[in-house]
C-alpha positions in Angstrom: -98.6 10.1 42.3 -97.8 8.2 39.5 -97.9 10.3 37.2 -95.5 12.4 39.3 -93.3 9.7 38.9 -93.4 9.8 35.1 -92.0 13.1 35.1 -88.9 13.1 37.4 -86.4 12.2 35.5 -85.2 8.3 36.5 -81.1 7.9 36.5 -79.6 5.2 34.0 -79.0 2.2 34.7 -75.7 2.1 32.8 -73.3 5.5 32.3 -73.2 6.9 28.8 -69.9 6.7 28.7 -66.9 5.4 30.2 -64.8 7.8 32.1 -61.0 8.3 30.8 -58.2 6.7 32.7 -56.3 9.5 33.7 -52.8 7.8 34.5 -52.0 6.9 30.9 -53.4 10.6 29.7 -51.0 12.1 31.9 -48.0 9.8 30.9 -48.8 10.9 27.2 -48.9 14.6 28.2 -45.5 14.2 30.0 -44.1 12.3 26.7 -45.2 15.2 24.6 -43.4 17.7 26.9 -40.2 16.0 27.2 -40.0 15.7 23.3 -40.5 19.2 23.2 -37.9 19.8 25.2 -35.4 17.5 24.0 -35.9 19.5 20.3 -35.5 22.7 21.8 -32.2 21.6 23.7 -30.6 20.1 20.7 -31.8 23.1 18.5 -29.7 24.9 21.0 -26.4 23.0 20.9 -26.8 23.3 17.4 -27.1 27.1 16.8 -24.6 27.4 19.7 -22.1 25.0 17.8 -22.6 26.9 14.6 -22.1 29.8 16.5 -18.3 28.5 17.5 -17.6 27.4 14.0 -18.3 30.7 12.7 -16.2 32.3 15.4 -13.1 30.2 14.7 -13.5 30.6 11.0 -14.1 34.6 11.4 -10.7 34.4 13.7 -9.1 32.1 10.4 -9.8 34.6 8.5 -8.9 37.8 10.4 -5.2 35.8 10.9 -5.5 35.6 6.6 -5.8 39.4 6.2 -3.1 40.2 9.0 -0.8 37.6 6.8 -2.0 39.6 3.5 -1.5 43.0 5.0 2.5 41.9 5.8 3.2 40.5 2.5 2.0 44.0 1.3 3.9 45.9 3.9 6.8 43.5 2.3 6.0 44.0 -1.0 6.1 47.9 0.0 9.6 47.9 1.2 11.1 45.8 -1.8 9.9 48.2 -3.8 10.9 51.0 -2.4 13.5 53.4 -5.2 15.9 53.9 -1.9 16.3 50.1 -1.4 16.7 49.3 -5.4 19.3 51.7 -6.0 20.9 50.6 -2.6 20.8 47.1 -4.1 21.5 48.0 -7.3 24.9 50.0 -5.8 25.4 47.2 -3.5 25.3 43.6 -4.4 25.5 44.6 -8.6 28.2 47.2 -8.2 26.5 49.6 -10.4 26.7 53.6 -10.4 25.2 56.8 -10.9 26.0 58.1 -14.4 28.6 60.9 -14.5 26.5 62.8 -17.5 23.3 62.0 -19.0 22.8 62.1 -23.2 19.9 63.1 -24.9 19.4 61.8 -28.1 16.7 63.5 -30.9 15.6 60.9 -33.9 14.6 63.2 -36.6 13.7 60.2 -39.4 10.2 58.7 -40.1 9.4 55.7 -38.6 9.3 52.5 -40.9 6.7 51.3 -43.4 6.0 48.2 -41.7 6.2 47.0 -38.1 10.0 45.6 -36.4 8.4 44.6 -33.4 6.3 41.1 -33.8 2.0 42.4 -33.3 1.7 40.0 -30.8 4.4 41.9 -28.4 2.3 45.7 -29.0 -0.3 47.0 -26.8 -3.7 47.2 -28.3 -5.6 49.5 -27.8 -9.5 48.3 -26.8 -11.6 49.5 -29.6 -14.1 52.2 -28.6 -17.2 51.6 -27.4 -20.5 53.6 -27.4 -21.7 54.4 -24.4 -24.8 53.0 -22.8 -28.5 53.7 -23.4 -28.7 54.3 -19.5 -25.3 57.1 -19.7 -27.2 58.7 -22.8 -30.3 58.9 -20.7 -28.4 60.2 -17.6 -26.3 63.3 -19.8 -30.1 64.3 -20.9 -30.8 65.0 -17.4 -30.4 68.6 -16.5 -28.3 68.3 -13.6 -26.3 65.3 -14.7 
């Protein structure tokens, strides 16, 4: 019998190891989920906040183009040839003409310029057109 003894197994006398406390595991589980929690909440406000912003300044700027499109409408009726000759009749007391003269210049023009350069239209000097347009008119259905 005693070598029986030998081979059963005999418990410890101490444990291997300690067991974990669970309170203070579970109050570090519950300060990880809050914290998670707390980001996601204030991620919210935030995107929901940007998300007003961008509303008011999309309604900014729809109010902007509704401004631009009546300056335009404006700027349309000033410009109109009915009401220029009707101010032009009106407040500057100027008329029709009763007959209209054509005149034909049959002289050359003179040698040099009368008209300061600075005060004639230049014309932009011509350019050659791009590798990628000489490519394209080589193209059959170009």
């Amino acid at each position: 019998m005693a070598s029986l003894d030998r081979l059963i197994p005999r418990p410890l006398s101490r444990p291997l190891s300690r067991p974990v406390p669970l309170r203070p595991l579970l109050l570090g589980a519950f300060l990880v989920i809050a914290a998670i929690g707390l980001l996601q909440v204030l991620q919210t406000s935030d995107a929901t906040t940007s998300g007003y912003n961008l509303r008011e300044l999309e309604q900014q700027r729809l109010g902007w183009q509704a401004r631009v499109h009546e300056i335009e409408a404006e700027i349309a009726g000033l410009t109109s040839m009915q009401r220029i000759e009707q101010e032009a009749r009106g407040r500057l007391g100027m008329a029709p003409p009763e007959r209209v003269l054509t005149l034909e210049v049959h002289s050359e023009p003179p040698a040099q310029q009368l008209v300061p350069q600075r005060y004639l239209m230049e014309e932009p000097p011509a350019e050659s057109p791009s590798w990628q347009s000489r490519l394209l008119r080589l193209l059959p259905f170009y």
